[in-house]
TILUM-970821 format. One record per residue (C-alpha): residue number from 1; x, y, z. Coordinates in pm, whole numbers, always signed. Example, Ala and Ser with C-alpha at 12.3 -4.5 7.8 and 13.67 -1.06 7.14 Angstrom:
<atoms>
   n      x      y      z
   1  +1230   -450   +780
   2  +1367   -106   +714
</atoms>
This chain:
<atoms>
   n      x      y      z
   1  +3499   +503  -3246
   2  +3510   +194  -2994
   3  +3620   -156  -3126
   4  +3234   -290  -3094
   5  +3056     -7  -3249
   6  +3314    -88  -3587
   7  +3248   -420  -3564
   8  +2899   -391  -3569
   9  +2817   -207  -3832
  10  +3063   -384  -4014
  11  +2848   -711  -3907
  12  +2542   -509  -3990
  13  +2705   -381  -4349
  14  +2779   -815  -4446
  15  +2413   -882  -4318
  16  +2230   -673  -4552
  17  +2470   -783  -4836
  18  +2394  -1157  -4751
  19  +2021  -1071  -4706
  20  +2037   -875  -5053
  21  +2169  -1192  -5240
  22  +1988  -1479  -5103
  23  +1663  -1276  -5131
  24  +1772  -1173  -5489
  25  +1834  -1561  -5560
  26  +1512  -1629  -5382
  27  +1352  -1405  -5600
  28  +1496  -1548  -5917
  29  +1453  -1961  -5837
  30  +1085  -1869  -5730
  31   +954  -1676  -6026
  32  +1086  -1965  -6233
  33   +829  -2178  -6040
  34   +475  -2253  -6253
  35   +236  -2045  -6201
  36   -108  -2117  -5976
  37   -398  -2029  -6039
  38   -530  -1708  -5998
  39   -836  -1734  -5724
  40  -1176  -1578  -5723
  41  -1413  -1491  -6031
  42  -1319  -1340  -6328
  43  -1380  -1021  -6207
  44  -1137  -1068  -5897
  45   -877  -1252  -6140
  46   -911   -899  -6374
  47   -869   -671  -6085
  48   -571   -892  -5948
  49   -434   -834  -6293
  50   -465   -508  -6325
  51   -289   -456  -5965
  52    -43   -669  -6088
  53     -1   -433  -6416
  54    +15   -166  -6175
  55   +302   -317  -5981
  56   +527   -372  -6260
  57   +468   -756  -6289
  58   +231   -814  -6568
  59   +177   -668  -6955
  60   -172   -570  -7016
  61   -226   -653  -7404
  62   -497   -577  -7633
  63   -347   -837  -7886
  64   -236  -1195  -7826
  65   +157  -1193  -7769
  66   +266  -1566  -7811
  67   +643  -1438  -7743
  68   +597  -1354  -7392
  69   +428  -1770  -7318
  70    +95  -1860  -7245
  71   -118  -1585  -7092
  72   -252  -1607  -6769
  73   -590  -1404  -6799
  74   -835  -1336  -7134
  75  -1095  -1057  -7024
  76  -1333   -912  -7214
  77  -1371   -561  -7088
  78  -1589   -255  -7292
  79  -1574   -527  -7588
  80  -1185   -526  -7594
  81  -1010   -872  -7532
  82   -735   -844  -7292
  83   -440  -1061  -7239
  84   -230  -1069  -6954
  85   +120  -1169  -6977
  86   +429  -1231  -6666
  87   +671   -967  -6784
  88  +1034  -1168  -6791
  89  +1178  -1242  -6445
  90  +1491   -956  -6451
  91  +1198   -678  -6504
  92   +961   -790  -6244
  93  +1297   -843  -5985
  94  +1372   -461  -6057
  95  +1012   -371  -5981
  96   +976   -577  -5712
  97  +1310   -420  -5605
  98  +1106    -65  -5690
  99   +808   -146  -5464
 100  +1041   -212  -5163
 101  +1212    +54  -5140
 102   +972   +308  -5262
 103   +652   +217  -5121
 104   +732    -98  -4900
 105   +512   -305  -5117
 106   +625   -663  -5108
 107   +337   -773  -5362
 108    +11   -880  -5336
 109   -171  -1256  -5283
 110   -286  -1407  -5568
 111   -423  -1738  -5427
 112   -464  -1718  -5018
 113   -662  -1385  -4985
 114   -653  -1238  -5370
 115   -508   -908  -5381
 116   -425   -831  -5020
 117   -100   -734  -4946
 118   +166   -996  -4874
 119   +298   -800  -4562
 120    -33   -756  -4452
 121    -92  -1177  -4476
 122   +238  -1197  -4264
 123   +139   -906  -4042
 124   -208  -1100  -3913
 125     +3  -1495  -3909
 126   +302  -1355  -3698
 127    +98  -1343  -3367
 128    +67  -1655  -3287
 129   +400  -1816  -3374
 130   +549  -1526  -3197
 131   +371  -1593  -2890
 132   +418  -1945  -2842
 133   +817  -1919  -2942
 134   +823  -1689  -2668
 135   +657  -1855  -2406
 136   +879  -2180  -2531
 137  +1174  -1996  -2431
 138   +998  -1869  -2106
 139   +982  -2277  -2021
 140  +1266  -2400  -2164
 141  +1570  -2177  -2048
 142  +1497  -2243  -1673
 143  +1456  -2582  -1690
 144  +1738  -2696  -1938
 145  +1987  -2442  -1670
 146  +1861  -2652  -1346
 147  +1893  -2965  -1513
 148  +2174  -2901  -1693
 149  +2377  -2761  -1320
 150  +2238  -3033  -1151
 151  +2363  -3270  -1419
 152  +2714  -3142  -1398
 153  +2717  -3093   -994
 154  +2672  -3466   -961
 155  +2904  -3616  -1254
 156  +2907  -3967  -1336
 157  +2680  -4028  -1058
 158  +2290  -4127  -1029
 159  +2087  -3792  -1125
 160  +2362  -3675  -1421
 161  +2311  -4025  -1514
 162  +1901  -4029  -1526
 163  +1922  -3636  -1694
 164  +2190  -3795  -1945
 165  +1950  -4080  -2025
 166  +1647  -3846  -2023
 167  +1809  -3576  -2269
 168  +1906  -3862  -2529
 169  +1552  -3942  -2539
 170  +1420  -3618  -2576
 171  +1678  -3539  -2819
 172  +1600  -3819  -3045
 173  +1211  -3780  -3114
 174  +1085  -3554  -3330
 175   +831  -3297  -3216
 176   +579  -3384  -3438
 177   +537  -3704  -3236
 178   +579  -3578  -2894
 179   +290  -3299  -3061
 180   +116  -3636  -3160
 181   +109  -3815  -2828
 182    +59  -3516  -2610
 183   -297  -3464  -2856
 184   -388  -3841  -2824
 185   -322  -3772  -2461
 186   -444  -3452  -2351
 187   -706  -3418  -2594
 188   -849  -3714  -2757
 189   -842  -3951  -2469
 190   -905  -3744  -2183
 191  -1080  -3396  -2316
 192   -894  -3205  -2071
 193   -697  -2957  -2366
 194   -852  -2835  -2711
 195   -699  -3073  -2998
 196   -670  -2768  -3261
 197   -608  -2392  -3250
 198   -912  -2159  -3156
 199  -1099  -1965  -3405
 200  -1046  -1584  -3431
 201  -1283  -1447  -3182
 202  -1281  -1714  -2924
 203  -1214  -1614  -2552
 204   -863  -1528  -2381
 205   -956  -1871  -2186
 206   -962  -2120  -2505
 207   -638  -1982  -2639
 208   -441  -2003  -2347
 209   -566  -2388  -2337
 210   -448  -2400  -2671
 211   -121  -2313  -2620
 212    -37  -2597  -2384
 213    +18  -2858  -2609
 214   +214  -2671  -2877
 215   +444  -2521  -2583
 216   +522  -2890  -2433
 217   +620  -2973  -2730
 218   +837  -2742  -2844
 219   +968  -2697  -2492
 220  +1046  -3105  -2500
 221  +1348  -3126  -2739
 222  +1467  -2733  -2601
 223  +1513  -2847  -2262
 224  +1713  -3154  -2349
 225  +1938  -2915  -2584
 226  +2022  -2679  -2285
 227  +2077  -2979  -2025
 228  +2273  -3135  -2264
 229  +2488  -2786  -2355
 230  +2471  -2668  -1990
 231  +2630  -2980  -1838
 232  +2895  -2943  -2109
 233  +2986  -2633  -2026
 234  +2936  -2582  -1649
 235  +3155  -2948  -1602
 236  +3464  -2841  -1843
 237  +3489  -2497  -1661
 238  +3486  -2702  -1302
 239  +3765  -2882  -1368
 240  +3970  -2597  -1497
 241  +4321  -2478  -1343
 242  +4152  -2114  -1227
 243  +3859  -2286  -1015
 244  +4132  -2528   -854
 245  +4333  -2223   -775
 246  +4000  -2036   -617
 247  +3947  -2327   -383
 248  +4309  -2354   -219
 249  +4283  -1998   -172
 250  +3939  -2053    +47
 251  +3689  -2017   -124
 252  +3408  -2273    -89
 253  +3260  -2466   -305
 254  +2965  -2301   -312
 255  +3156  -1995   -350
 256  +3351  -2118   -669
 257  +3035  -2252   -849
 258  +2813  -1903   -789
 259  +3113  -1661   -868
 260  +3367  -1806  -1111
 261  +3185  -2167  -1249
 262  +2828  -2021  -1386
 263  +2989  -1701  -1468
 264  +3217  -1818  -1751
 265  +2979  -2140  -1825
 266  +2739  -1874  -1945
 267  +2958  -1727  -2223
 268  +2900  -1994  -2494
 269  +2542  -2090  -2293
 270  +2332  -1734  -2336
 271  +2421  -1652  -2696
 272  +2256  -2031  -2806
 273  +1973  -1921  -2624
 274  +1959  -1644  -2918
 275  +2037  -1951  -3196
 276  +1774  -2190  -3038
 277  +1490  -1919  -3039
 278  +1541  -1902  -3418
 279  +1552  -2313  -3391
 280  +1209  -2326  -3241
 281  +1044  -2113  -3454
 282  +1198  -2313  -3818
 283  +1073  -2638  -3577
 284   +738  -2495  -3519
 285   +632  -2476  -3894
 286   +529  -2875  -3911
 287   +376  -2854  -3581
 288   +164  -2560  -3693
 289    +51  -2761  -3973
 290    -44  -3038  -3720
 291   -226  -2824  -3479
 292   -394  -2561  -3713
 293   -260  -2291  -3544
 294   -232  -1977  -3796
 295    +89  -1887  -3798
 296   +419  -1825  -4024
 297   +531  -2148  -4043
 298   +193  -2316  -4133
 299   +162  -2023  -4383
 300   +485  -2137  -4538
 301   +331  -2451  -4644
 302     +1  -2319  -4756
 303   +204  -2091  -4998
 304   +371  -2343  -5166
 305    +23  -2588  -5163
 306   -123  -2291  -5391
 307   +172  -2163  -5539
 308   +110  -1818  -5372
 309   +489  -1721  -5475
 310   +458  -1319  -5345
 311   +349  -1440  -4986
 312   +618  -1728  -5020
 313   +864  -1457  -5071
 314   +801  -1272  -4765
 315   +797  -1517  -4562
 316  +1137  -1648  -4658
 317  +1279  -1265  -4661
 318  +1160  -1282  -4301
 319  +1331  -1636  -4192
 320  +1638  -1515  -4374
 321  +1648  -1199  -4169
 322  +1528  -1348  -3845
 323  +1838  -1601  -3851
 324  +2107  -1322  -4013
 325  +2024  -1097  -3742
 326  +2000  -1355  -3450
 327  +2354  -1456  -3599
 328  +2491  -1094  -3562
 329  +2320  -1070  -3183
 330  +2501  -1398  -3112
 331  +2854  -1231  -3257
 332  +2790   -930  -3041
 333  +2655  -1095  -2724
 334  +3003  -1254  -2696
 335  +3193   -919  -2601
 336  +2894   -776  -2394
 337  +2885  -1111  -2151
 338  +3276  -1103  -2154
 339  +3425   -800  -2186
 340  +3742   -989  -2217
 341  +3588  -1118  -2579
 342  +3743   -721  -2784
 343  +3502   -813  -3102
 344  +3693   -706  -3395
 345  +3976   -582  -3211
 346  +4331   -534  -3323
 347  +4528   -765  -3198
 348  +4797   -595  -2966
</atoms>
């Protein structure tokens, strides 16, 4: 079996362990959380109950149990009280555990849409935060390459000092401002963007307006973070001993930069392009909240405003596995730019 293949699934084989414990502690530290309150009428609070009876979560008693806490429901139902009790926290973990793997049920809302299914929630919120992450990237890689070679083609001299200058600044403000100003701008002052996220239904047209501001300012700090890395890079390999060699044996400079400089620059550079996509989309969850757009991150928030713990536990399973596996694609991205890089290789 080839030295990548073994080290991959032995990468693959530590990620689901790691994913199995900090969802496990997840698990734990949230269902010690107070509970919210269960929305909708009575009747919607009893069938929400019953579902979660159903699930594994929840004792359905006929009698008042005062050793299991404070119930969370009294229904009268045929002229039979029932009291609804949270079973302790290792038997709902092992039929939470249950529902995964069995039927792929993650649990249901109890505050945000009663009774719907957590994955489902995620499923309709991942659109949009997907979408403008992507075309973040789509901005931001270009840009933070150019200015990042031009940077280090003109060392210590005017432009690398103006991109230097420039990336510090964009660096060091927060994209909740630069979200702020670019809405005072663009929107409130001069009407020429939408100020919040379209409703469902609204034309192609509105969202793509939409999706200015949000891009910009994601794109602002991600630009300065590739210039910045970029320069690093593509400056330290041009003043190596191999590129020195390449020149007195003819080649041009042109010729050195385009075959040998960006070629090994871009080892370390393309696998942070993997770490910064998972960067932008923790950074997006504030500026989600800011700009009402529907997505994860805003979700994330709403969760823990009304204690919806089952949604708040998907959505944290699904950051922790979106940065474990952009981790492993990093680790593995290493050997397939330089196949000099023998991942997991004995060492000869």
């Amino acid at each position: 079996m080839p030295y990548i293949v073994k080290y991959a699934l032995k990468r693959i084989a530590l990620m689901l362990v790691t994913a199995f414990v900090i969802l496990t502690l997840t698990f734990i530290l949230v269902k010690m959380l107070p509970n919210g309150v269960i929305a909708g009428n009575e009747d919607a609070q009893y069938a929400f109950c019953m579902d979660q009876v159903g699930l594994g979560y929840y004792i359905d008693s006929i009698i008042e149990r005062p050793e299991l806490g404070n119930y969370l429901l009294q229904k009268e139902v045929a002229g039979v009280l029932h009291y609804f009790y949270k079973k302790p926290i290792i038997e709902q973990y092992f039929a939470w555990l249950s529902g995964i793997f069995t039927q792929w049920n993650w649990g249901l809302s109890s505050a945000l849409q009663p009774s719907a299914s957590a994955m489902t929630i995620i499923g309709q919120r991942m659109g949009p935060t997907v979408i403008i992450n992507i075309f973040t990237m789509i901005i931001s890689v270009p840009l933070g390459f150019v200015f990042g070679i031009i940077a280090a083609l003109n060392k210590n001299k005017a432009p690398d000092h103006f991109l230097s200058t420039l990336v510090m600044v964009m660096i060091s403000v927060p994209s909740f401002v630069v979200i702020s100003v670019l809405m005072l701008i663009l929107a409130y002052n001069t009407n020429l963007l939408p100020s919040t996220w379209p409703q469902s239904g609204a034309p192609i047209e509105q969202f793509a307006r939409a999706m200015v501001i949000p891009v910009l300012a994601l794109s602002f700090g991600t630009v300065a973070g590739f210039t910045r890395y970029t320069r690093a890079e593509l400056t330290e390999v041009m003043s190596s001993e191999f590129l020195l060699l390449a020149r007195t044996k003819g080649l041009t400079k042109s010729q050195c930069i385009v075959r040998h400089a960006l070629r090994n620059s871009m080892v370390p550079i393309v696998p942070m392009i993997i770490g910064e996509f998972v960067g932008i989309l923790s950074g997006s969850m504030v500026l989600e909240q800011l700009y009402s757009i529907p997505g994860i991150g805003s979700l994330f928030v709403e969760c823990i405003r009304y204690k919806d713990w089952n949604v708040l536990l998907v959505d944290m399973a699904l950051y922790t596995m979106i940065g474990l596996v952009a981790n492993l694609l990093v680790d593995l991205s290493y050997g397939i730019i330089d196949p000099r890089i023998r991942m997991g290789a004995k060492a000869s």
